[in-house]
C-alpha positions as CSV (number, residue, x, y, z in Angstrom):
1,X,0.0,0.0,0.0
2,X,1.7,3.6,-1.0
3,X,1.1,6.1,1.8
4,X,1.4,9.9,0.4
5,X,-0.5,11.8,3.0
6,X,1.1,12.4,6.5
7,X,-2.7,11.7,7.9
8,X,-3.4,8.1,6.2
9,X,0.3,7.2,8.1
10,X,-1.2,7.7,11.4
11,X,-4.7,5.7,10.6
12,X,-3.2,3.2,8.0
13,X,-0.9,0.8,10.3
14,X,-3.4,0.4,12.7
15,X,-5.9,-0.5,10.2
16,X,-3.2,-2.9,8.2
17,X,-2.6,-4.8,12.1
18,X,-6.0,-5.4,12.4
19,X,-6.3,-6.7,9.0
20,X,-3.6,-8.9,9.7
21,X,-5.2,-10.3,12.9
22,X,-8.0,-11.1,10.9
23,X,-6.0,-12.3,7.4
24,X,-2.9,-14.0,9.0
25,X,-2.0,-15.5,5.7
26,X,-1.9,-11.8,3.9
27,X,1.5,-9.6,4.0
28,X,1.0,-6.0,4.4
29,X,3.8,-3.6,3.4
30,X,2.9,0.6,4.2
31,X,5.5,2.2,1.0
32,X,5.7,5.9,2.1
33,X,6.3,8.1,-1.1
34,X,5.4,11.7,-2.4
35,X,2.3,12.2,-4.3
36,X,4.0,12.1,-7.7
37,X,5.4,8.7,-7.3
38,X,1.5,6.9,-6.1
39,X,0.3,6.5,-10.2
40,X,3.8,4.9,-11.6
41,X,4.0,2.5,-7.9
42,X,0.2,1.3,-9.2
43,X,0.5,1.3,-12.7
44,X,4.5,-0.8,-12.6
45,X,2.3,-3.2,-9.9
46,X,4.8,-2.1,-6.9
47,X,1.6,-1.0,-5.0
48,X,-1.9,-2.9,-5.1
49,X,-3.1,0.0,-3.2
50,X,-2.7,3.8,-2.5
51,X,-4.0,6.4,0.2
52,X,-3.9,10.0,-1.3
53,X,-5.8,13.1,-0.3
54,X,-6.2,14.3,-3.5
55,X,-9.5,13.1,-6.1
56,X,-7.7,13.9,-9.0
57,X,-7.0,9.9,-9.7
58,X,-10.5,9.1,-9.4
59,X,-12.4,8.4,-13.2
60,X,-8.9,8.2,-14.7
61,X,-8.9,4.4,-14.8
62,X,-8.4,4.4,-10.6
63,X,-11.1,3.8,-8.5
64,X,-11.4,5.5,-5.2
65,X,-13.6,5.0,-2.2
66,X,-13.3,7.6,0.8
67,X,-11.4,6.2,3.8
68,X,-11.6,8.7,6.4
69,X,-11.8,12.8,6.7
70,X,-8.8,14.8,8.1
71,X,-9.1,17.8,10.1
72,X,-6.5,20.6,9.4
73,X,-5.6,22.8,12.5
74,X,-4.1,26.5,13.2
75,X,-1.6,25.6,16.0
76,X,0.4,27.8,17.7
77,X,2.9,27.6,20.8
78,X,1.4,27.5,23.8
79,X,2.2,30.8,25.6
80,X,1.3,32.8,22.4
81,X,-1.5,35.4,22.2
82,X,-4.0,33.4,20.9
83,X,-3.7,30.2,22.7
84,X,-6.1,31.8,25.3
85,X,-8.4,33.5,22.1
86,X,-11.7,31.6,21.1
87,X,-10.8,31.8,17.2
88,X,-8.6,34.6,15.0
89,X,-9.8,36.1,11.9
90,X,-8.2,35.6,8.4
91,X,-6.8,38.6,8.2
92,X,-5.0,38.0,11.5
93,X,-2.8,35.5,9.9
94,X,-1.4,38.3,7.5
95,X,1.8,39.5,9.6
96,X,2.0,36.0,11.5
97,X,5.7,34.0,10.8
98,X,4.0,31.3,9.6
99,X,5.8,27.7,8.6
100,X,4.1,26.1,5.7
101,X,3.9,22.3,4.4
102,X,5.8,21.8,0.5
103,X,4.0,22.8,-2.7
104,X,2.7,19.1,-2.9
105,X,1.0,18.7,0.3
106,X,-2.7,18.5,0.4
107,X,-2.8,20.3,3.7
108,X,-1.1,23.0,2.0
109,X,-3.5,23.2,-0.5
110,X,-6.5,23.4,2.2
111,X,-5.0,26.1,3.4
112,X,-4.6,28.2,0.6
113,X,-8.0,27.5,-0.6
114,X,-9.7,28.9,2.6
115,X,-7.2,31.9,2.0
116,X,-8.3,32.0,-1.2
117,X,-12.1,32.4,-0.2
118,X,-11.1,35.6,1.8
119,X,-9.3,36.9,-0.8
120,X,-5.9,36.3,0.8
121,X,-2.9,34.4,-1.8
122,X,0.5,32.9,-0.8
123,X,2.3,36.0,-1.4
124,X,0.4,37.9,1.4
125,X,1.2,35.7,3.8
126,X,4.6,36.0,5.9
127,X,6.1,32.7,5.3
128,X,8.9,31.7,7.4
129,X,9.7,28.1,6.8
130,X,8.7,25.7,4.2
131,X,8.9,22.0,5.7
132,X,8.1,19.3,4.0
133,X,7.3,17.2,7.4
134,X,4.3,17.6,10.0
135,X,5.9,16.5,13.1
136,X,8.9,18.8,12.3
137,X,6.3,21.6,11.4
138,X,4.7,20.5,15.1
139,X,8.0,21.1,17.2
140,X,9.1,24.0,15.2
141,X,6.1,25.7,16.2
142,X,6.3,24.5,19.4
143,X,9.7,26.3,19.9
144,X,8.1,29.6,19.2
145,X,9.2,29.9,15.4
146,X,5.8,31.0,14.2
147,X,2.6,29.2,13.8
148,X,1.0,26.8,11.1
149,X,-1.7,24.4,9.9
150,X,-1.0,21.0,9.9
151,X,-3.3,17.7,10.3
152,X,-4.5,17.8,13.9
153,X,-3.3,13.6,13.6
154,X,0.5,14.9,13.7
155,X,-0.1,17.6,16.1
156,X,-2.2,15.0,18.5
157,X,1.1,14.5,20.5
158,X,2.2,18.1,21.1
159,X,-1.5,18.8,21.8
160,X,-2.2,16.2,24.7
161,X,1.1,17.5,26.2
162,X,0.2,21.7,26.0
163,X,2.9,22.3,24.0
164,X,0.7,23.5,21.4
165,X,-2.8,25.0,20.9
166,X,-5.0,24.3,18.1
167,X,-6.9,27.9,17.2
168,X,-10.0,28.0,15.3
169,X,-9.7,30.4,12.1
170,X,-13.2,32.1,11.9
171,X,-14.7,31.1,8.2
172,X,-12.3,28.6,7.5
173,X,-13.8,24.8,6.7
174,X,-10.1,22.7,7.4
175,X,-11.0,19.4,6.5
176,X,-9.8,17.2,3.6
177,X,-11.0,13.2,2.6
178,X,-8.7,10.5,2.4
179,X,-9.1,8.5,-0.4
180,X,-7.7,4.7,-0.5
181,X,-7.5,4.0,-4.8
182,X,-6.7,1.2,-6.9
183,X,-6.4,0.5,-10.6
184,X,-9.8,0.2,-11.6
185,X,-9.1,-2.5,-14.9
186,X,-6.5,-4.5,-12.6
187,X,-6.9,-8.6,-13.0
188,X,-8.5,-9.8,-9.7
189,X,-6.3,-10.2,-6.4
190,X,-8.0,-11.7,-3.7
191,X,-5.7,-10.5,-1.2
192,X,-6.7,-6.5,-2.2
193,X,-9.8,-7.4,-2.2
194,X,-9.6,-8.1,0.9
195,X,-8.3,-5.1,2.2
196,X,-10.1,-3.2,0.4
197,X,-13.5,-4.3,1.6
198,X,-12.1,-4.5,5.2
199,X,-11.5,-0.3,5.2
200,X,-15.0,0.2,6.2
201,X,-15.8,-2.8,8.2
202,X,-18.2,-2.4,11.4
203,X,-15.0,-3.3,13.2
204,X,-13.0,-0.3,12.4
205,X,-15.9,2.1,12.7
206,X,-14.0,3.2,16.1
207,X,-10.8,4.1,14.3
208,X,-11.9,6.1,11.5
209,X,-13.9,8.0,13.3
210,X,-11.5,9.0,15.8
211,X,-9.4,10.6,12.5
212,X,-12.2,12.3,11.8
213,X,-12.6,13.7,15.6
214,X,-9.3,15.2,16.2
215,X,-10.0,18.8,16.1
């Protein structure tokens, strides 16, 4: 299975134990890679599945079905002037130092289209850091280098322990679905079958709906 969102890292193994309870017989391996590299792992048969946050693959001789919804968070260092505020406005963000995911990311691109709504672009924002992980974006912002938004799945740590605060953005809808896709003409494979059909058995109701409760 090829893993390109930060989020589906954090649901996926868990899922892929318990389907292995269940399936003794079937080996799971979890391939992390970019988003660019999830259509040639499918097509070349080096993955059987994929979990992406973007639709784009779907009609396109992929077939998609959701897997879970992600909740994208403002945090910011606890201690900062709006860890004690009920939410910030938009515009609030515009003179913030403010660490931001790579151009790829699908948080990133939730982000900017919420700024987009207000009439707000990339180039008014103060942009500090680009990093192209969440935990470091998590303990960066922890140590007081700015703020960000980030998957409140990789900020869950940092949260639970105060280091952080997650801060509503007033207007902003931060969410984002997983999708779990596979080639839609592939010859039959009983084993992704399998797996396939077991994402959204009764059994795992518990786990994908904690993903979708972070916030």
């Amino acid at each position: 299975i090829a893993c390109s969102t930060t989020a589906g890292k954090y649901v996926l193994p868990q899922l892929a134990a318990r389907f292995c309870q269940r399936f003794p017989g079937i080996n799971v391996s979890i391939l992390a890679c970019p988003p660019l590299h999830v259509i040639p792992q499918l097509l070349e048969g080096e993955a059987n599945l994929a979990v992406v946050s973007s639709y784009d693959l779907c009609g396109n001789g992929f077939e998609c079905q959701e897997f879970f919804k992600d909740i994208i968070t403002l945090i910011v260092p606890d201690g900062h002037p709006w860890a004690v505020r009920d939410s910030v406005d938009p515009d609030d963000l515009l003179d913030e130092p403010m660490l931001i995911r790579e151009p790829t990311s699908g948080t990133r691109r939730v982000m900017l289209t919420e700024f987009a709504k207000h009439d707000i672009g990339l180039d008014d924002l103060d942009i500090f850091l680009e990093l192209g992980n969440a935990e470091a974006i998590a303990r960066t912002v922890e140590a007081g280098f700015g703020v960000s938004f980030i998957s409140t799945l990789a900020a869950d740590w940092a949260l639970k322990l105060g280091r952080i605060v997650s801060v509503p953005v007033a207007d902003f809808e931060l969410q984002r679905t997983i999708y779990m896709v596979r080639r839609a003409l592939e010859a039959p494979n009983r084993a992704q079958e399998a797996f396939w059909n077991f994402v959204h058995d009764p059994s795992n109701a518990d786990l994908l709906r904690l993903a979708g409760q972070q916030a």
